[in-house]
N, C-alpha and C positions, 0 to 999 in steps of 0.2 A: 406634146401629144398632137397628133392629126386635129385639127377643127374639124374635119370634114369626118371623119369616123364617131367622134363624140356625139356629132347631131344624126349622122346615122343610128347610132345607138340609142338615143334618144328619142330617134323619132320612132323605133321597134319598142322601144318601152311606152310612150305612146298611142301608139297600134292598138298594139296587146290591152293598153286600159281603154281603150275606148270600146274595144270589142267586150270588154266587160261591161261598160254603163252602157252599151248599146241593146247588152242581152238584159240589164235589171231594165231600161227603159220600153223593154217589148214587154217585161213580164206580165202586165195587167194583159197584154192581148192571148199570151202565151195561156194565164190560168182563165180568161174568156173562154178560148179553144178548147182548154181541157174539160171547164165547166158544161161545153156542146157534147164534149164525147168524154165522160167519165172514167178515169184510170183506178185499178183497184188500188186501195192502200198500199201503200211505201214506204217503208224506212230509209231515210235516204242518207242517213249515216251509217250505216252499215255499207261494205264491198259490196259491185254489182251483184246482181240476185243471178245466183246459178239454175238458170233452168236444167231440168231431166235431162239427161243426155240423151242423145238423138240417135236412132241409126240412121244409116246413111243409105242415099238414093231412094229408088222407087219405093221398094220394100218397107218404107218407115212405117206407112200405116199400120201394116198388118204386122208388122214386128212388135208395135207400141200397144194393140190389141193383143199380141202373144205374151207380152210382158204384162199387162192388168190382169189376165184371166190366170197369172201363177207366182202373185207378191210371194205367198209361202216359201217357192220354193228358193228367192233372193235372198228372203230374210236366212234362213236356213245356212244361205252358202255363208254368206259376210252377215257380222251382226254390225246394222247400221253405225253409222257415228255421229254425233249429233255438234251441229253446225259452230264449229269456234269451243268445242270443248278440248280439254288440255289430253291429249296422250302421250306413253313415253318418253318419246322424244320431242315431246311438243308439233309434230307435223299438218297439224289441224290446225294452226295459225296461220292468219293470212302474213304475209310480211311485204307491204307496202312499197320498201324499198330494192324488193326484188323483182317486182313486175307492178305494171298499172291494172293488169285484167283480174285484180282480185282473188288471186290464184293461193291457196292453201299452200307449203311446205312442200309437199307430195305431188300437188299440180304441176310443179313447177321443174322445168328440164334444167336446173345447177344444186349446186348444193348450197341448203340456207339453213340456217338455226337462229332460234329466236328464243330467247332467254325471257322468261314473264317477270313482273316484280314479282311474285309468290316465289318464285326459283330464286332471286336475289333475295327474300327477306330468308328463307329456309339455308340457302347457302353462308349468311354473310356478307355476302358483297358489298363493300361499303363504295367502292369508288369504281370507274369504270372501267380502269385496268383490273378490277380485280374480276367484276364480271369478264372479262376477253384472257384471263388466266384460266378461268374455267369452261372456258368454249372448246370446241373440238381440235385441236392443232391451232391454236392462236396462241403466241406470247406477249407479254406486256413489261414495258420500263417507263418507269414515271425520270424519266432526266430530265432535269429542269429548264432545260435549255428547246427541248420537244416532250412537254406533259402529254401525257398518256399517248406512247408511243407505240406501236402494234407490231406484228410478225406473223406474217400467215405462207403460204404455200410460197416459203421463197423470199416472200418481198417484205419489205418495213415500213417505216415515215410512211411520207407522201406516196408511195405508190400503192397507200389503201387510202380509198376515197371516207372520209368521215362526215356522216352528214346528220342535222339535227331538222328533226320531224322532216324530214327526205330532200333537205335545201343544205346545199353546197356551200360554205363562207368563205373557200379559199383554200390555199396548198395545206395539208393536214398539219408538216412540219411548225407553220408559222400559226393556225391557228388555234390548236386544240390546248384545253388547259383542264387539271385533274377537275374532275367532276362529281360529286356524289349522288346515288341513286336514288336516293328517296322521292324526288320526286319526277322519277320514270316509272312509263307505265309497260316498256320492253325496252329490249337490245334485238337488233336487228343483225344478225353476219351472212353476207353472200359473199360468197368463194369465186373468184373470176372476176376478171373485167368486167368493171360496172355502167362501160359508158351510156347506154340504150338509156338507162333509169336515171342516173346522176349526175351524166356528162361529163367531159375531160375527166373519163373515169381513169384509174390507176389498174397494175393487171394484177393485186393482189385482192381487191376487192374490195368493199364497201363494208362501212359500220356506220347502222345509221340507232341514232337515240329516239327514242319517242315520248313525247309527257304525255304525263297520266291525261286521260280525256273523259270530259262529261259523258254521265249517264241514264237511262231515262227510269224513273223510277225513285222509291224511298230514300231520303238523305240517309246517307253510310258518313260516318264520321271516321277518324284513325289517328292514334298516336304511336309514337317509338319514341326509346331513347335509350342509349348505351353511354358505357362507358367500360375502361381499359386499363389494361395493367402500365401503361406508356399515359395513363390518366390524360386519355383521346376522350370525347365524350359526343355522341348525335343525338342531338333530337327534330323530331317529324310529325308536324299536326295538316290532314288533307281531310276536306270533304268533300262530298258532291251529291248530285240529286237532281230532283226537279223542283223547282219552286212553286210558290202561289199563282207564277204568270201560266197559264196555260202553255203548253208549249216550249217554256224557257227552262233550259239545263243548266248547269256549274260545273264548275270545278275548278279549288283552291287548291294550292300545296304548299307551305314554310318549311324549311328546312334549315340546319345549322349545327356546322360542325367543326371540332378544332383534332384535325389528326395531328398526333406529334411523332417525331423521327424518333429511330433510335440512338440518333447521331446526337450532340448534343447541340443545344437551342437552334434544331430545326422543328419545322412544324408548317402545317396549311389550314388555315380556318376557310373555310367555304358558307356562301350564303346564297339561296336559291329562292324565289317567289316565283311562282307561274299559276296562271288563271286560266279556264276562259270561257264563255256563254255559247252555248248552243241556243237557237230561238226557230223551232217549226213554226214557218208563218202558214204553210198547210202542209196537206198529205205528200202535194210535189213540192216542194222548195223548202231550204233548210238555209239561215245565214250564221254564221259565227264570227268570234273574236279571239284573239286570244293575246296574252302580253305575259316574258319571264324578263327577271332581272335575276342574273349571275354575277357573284361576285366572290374573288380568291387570293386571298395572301397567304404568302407566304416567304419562309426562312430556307433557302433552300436547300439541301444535301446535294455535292456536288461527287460523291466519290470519295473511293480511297486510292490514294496512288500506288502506283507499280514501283516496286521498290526491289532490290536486288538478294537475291537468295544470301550472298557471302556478307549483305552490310546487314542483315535480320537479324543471321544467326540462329538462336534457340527462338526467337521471336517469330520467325519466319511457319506459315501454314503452309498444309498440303491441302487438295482437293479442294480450291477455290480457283486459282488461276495456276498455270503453266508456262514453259516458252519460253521466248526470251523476247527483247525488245529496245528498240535505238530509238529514242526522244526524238519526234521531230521538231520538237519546241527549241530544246535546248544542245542535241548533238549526242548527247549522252548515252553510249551504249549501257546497258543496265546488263547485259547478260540473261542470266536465267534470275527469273522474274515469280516474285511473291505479294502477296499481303501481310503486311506487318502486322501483326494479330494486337498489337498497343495504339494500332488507327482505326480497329473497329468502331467507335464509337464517337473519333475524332469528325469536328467541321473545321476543315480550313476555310473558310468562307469571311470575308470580312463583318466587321460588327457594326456595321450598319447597312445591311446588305436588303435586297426587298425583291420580292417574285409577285408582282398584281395583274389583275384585270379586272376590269368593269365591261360586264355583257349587258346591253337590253334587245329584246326581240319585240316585234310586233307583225303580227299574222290575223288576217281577218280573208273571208272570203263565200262561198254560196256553192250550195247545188241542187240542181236546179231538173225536174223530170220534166222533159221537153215531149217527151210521145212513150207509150209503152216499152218500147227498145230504145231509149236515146236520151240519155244523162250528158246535164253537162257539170264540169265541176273547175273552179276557178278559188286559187286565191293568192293576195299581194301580199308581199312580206316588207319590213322593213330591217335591218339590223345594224348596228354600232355596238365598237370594241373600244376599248383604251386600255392597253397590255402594256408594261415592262418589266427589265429584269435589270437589276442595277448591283451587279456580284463581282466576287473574285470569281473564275470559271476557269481557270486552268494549275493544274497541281501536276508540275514535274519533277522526279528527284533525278538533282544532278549529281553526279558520282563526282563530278571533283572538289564539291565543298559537302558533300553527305546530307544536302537541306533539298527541301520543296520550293523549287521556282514557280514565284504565282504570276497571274496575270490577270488585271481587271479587263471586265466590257459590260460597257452598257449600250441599250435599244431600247427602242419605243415604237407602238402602234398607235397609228389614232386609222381606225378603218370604219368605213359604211359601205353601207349595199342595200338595194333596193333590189327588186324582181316582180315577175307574175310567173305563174304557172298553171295553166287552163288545158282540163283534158274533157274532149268529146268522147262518149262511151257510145258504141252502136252495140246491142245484144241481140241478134235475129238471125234465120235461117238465112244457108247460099244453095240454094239448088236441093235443099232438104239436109244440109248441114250443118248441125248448130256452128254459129260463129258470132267470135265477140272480141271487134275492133277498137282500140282505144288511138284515139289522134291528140297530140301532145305538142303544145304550143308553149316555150317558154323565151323568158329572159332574164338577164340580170346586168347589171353594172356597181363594180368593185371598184374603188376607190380607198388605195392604201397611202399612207403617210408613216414613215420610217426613218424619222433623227436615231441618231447610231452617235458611237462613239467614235471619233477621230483621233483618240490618243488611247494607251493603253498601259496603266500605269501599273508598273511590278514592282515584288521585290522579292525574299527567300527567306524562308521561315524551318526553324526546326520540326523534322519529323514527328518528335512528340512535344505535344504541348506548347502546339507554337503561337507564339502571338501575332494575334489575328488582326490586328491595327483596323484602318479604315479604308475608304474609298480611295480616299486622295481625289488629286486634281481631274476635272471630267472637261475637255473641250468637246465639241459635237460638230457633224454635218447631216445632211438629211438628204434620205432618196426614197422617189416614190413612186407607186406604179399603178396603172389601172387595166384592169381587166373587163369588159365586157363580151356576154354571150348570151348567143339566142340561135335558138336550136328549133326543129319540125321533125318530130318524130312519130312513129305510127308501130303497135305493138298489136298483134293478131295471134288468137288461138281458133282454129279450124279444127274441130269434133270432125273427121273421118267415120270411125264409126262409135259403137257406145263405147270402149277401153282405148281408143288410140286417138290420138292429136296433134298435130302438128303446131308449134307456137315459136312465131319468131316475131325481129321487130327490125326497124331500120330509124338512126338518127342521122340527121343532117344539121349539121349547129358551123358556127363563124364563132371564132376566139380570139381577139383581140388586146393584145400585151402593148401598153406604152410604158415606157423607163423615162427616168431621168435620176441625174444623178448632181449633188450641189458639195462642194470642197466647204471647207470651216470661212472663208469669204467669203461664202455666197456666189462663187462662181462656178459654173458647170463644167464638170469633168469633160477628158476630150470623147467623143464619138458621142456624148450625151447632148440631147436626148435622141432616143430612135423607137422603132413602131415597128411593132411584124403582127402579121393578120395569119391566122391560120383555115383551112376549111375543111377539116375532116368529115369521112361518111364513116360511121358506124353502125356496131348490128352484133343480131345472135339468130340463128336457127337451130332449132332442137325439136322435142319429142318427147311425147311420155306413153305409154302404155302399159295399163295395168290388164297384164298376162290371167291372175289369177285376181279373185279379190281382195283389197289391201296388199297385192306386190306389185309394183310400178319400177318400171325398167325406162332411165332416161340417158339421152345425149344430147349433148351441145354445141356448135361451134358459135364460139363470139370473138370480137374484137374491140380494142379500146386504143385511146388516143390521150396525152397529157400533155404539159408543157413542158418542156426539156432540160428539166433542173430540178434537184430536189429542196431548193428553195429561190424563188424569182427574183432575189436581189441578188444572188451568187451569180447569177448567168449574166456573161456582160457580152455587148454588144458585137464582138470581136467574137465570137464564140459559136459555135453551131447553133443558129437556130429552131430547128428542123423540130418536129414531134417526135417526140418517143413514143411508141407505136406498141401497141402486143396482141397477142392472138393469142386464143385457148383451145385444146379441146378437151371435154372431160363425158363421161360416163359414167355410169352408176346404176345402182339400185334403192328401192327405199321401202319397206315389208312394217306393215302391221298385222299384228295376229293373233291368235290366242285370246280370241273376244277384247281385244282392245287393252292387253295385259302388259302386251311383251312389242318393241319396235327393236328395228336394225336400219343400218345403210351400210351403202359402200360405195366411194367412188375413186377413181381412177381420173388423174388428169396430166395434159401436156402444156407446160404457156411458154412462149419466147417473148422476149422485152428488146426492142429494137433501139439502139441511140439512147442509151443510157448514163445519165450522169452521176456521179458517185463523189462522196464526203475524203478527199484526202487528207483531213487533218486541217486545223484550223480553218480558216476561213477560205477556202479553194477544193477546187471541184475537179475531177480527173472525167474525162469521158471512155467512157466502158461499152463495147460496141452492140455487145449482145447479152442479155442474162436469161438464161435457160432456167426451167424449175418441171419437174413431174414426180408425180408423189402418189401415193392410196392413202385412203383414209375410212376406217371401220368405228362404228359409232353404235351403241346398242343401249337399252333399257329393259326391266323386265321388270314383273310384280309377280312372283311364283308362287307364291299365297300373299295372304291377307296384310301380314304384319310385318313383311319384307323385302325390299327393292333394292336392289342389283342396277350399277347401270357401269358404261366404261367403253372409252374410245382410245384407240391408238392413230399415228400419224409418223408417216413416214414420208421424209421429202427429200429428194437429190436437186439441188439448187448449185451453178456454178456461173461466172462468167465468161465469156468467151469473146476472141479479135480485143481484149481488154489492155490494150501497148502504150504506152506513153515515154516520154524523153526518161531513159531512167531505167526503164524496167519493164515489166510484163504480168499481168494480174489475172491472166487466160486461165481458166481453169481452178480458179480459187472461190470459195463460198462467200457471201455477200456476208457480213456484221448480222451478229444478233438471229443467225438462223440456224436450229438446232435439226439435225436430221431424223431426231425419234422424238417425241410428244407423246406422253401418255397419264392419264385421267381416270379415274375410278374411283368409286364410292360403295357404300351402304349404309343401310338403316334398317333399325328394328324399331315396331310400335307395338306399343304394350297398350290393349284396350282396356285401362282400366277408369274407375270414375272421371280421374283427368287422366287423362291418357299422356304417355309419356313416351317420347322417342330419343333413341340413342341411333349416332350414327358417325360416321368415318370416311374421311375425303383422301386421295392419295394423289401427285401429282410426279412426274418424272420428267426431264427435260430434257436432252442429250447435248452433248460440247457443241461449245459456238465460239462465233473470232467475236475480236472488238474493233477488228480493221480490216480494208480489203488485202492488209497486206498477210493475211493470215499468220502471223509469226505469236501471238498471242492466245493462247483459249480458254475460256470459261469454262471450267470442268462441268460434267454433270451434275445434278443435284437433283435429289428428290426429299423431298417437303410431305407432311400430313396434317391435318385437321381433326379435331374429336369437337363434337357437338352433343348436346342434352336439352332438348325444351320440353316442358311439359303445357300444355292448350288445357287453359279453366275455363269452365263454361258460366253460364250465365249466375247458375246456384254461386257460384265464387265471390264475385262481382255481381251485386245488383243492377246496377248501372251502366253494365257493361258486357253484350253480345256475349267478348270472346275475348279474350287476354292469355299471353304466350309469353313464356319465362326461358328464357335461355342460358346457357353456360357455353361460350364456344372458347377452346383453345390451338391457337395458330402456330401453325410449325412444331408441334409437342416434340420433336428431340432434339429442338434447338439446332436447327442444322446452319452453319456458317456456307452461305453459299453468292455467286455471285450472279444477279440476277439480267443487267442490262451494264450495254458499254457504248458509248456515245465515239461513233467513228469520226468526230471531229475535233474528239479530245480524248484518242486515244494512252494517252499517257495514265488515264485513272479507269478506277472500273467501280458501276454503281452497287453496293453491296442489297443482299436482299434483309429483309425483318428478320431478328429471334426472336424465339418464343415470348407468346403474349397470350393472356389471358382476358377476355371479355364478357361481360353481363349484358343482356338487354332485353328492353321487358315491350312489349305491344299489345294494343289496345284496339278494338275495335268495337263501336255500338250505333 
């Protein structure tokens, strides 16, 4: 690695904290000044405060005197909405990770949804793929090789930025691992390039998690706990509140869960802790803490392989998989291709096999009101991983002995990261304008360590019932990388007049990749180690304008920038190392109506993904020169009386490669892995207002054919899946001791449908099967 970029790097990190203890060591002057000129009270955990909207130029006065002397007749048109309360569609949530300015759903010129935990406890959602199955055109595959993996307008893996409490930990591929919800306090999805807010953003977009956060007010206590027909079982005890300390907030969350496969002895026990204090030392300054420990094993399900229609037989399914298909592992043409309906439930996986990580987070930081229009907000995070997977991971049947050729691999992480992230908020008039600029100073330095496997021990095992032996012999070498970035970004919304706006932003960031690479002697591979510096500018300009009240008509153009691989130890030296690059443009609509009853959207989008690298099968990368995606997407809610809601989105996307040529062949023109062209979502429920009131209701999901490689020769047929749910909510007369408690019945996938859910393009040979029917109880508590 450069010496001389390290301390570069370093000396921006730095920078950045000094500019921190330089603003805590002004503060006694700061709250002196404030004490000479007295600011009204502040919340200063809350998003900036939205002043009235302004008309513009001369005319404001006497516009803003023509608006006091006729509230009636506002109220009358729009019935107001009250700040951060839930509608339809949820668009009265601010989402963080889609802009700095504080901006509501509706505010905002892309398309965002944001899932609340009430919508995850009411849905099911146990884990995070299952939240991103029920989002608008999002799909999810938990492969264990990339835990909870995504699918949005086009794109997968890494080309959707995943980010926890809005901080970036690395390529999505290498670090995201199943997670469960209990203690989230939302799911965040922005559709587009997310570089402006996330940086070396991906062009399929952003999923950012957020924990549940302190609140000011009476301690709320809460419990859950389930359990399953697959005898899965979660429990979740959170509280929060204000304390005895003047000033001083909470919030705890425990979580612990053991999901189990259908496959046999697989399963994931997950374990989650996260805290953290809020402490108003006054009316302007607010400091916080906060600290999670994550942690997840598991057994892992690797698929069932592809097996040949003529060696099945009677054994052999329809409507799971299609096609036909040549091993690149083993040579083996398979012809026209099934699922052997006697591997449903099969793991070829070895018997002493292990899927870990160990997460800790630490995030602490201030905000701080410097002048009536001028927020600043700052804070440092710290993080460390320690991930492996030590599996069989490859299942191919060869036609000429009729078995499963396996193949072991093991990997390890040991990662840290550090950063800061300090935004300036300015909220004031430009020439009789409202406008409200945020300036955004960050950085970080990634430091990965990656022993791998240098040998790869096989062997072949029977179709059914095969014995699963063990690891065998493991030698290792090790390769490591470091990433550092620091980035000057600036993000503005200009109020033109009171319905129209104009909001864009511009990043300016340096991304910094060092490799190295070490053979099983300890000696470095040849071309290793090498260094490339990148220096993208990115951005968005857009628009929103609300035509009538609650309809808001927006567009977009943004752009994003990534590292050129979709995982940074695949990319070697010898290799293009250029950025992949993407532009968007999208449009839309977004309508609340019907007194706050019924929502809709709609949008329309175009993205190109330039210098694109792509999964050929095992461990090797093809370069794809261009990937093209445009699609609509309709999204609606409604509540048309009392005891009944309607909601349901469809998604339609044309995604193709293109200039896609390599030694060999030609991929121009073929749909990326794991990308269905029709997505479709719908529900209802009915509530029965009686003493405990009691709701029924009904989930539906539709997914349309997908490949499991670029080479398209494979397809995942359709499938559609349903949910039936029943809770009934007892009140306090129930439970003495207890606010509110909620009893549920939910059953998953009720016609047992056999389908295939995700396929791993780098082990195309197997395809991951989805859940049968299962039955669940769980009961919650809250006082």
């Amino acid at each position: 690695m450069s010496s001389a970029r390290i301390v570069r790097s370093r000396r921006f990190l730095l920078v950045s904290s000094a500019l921190i203890f330089f603003v805590v060591l002004n503060m006694p002057a700061a709250l002196a000044q404030q004490a000479r000129e007295p600011l009204p009270p502040v919340e200063v955990s809350a998003p900036p405060s939205r002043k009235q909207d302004r008309p513009a130029g001369r005319d404001a006065a006497s516009a803003r005197r023509t608006a006091a002397r006729r509230p009636a007749a506002m109220t009358a048109a729009s019935k107001p909405v009250i700040p951060n309360a839930p509608t339809p569609l949820n668009s009265n949530a601010v989402a963080e990770s889609a802009s700095r300015l504080g901006l509501t759903v509706r505010e905002t010129p892309a398309t965002v949804e944001v899932i609340s935990a009430d919508t995850m406890r009411e849905q099911g959602y146990r884990t995070v793929s299952d939240v991103a199955q029920g989002a608008v055109g999002v799909t999810a595959g938990d492969n264990p090789a990339e835990p909870s993996a995504f699918s949005m307008r086009g794109f997968t893996n890494s080309q959707i930025n995943t980010l926890y409490n809005g901080i970036k930990i690395g390529p999505q591929n290498m670090t995201s691992r199943i997670m469960d919800t209990a203690n989230l306090e939302a799911v965040e999805i922005l559709k587009g390039p997310a570089s402006l807010i996330s940086g070396e953003g991906a062009a399929g977009g952003a999923i950012n998690f957020v924990t549940k956060q302190p609140h000011t007010g009476a301690i709320r206590n809460e419990a859950d706990l389930s359990y399953d027909s697959l005898s899965s079982f979660r429990v979740h005890y959170g509280s929060g509140g204000s304390t005895n300390v003047q000033g001083l907030d909470y919030r705890l969350d425990v979580s612990r869960s053991t999901l189990n496969g259908f496959a046999d002895d697989t399963n994931t026990k997950t374990l989650d802790v996260s805290g953290q204090l809020n402490y108003r030392v006054s009316e302007s300054l607010k400091v916080w803490g906060a600290v999670e420990y994550r942690e997840d094993r598991g057994k892992a399900y690797w698929g069932a392989p592809l097996v040949p229609v003529a060696f099945s037989g009677s054994h052999a399914t329809a409507g799971i998989v299609s096609g036909s298909h040549v091993s690149n592992f083993n040579g083996a043409n398979l012809g026209r291709v099934t699922i052997d309906d006697r591997t449903f439930n099969t793991s070829y996986n070895v018997l002493d096999n292990r899927n870990v990580a160990q997460e800790v987070w630490l995030r602490g930081g201030f905000e701080l009101k410097l002048a009536p229009d001028l927020m600043l907000k700052s804070q440092a995070y710290g993080y460390g991983a320690e991930r492996s997977w030590f599996n069989n991971e490859v299942e191919a049947f060869n036609t000429a002995t009729n078995t499963v050729d396996r193949s072991r691999f093991y990997v390890a992480h040991s990662q840290r990261m550090v950063g800061n992230i300090t935004d300036l908020i300015w909220d004031d008039d430009i020439a009789g304008f409202g406008n409200r600029l945020v300036t955004t100073l960050s950085s970080s330095y990634l430091d990965f360590v990656r022993p791998g496997a240098a040998n790869f021990p096989g062997d072949s095992v029977s179709l059914v019932d095969p014995n699963r032996g063990y690891y065998g012999l493991l030698t290792t070498q090790q390769q490591t990388a470091r990433i550092d970035n620091e980035a000057l970004s600036f993000e503005d919304r200009l109020k033109l007049t009171r319905t129209f706006a104009l909001i864009g932003g511009l990043r300016v960031e340096h991304i910094g990749l060092d490799r190295n690479s070490i053979d099983v002697n300890g000696l470095e591979k040849a071309n290793f180690p090498f260094t490339k510096d990148w220096a993208p500018v990115t951005g968005r300009i857009g628009y929103t304008w609300e035509a009538v009240p609650g309809l808001t008509f927006f567009s977009q153009y943004a752009t994003g920038a990534d590292v050129s691989a979709n995982n940074i130890f695949l990319l070697g030296p010898a290799q293009n190392l250029d950025l992949t690059t993407a532009r968007s443009y999208e449009t839309g609509v977004k309508h609340l109506l019907w007194d706050n009853r019924a929502e809709w959207s709609f949008s329309a989008y175009d993205i190109l993904r330039k210098n694109v690298y792509a999964a050929a099968g095992g461990q090797t990368l093809n370069i794809a020169g261009r990937q093209e995606s445009k699609g609509i997407e309709l999204a609606g809610s409604i509540r048309p009386i009392g005891p009944l809601r309607l909601w349901g989105n469809i998604v339609y996307v044309d995604a193709r490669y293109a200039d896609f040529d390599f030694a060999g062949g030609s991929f121009s023109g073929n749909t990326p892995p794991n990308v269905p062209r029709i997505v479709v979502n719908g529900g209802a429920s009915w509530r029965f207002f009686t003493p405990w009131p009691v709701e029924i209701g009904i989930t539906g999901r539709h997914v349309g054919d997908r490949y499991n490689s670029d080479a398209n020769t494979v397809t995942m047929n359709a499938y559609t899946v349903g949910d039936l749910y029943a809770f009934v909510d007892i009140p306090r007369t129930g439970f003495a001791t207890v606010d509110h408690a909620r009893l549920t019945l939910r059953i998953r996938n009720f016609t047992d449908k056999r389908y295939a859910i995700w396929g791993d393009p780098f082990y195309p040979d197997q395809i991951l099967l989805g859940s049968p029917r299962t039955c669940e109880i769980s009961a919650a508590f809250k006082w």
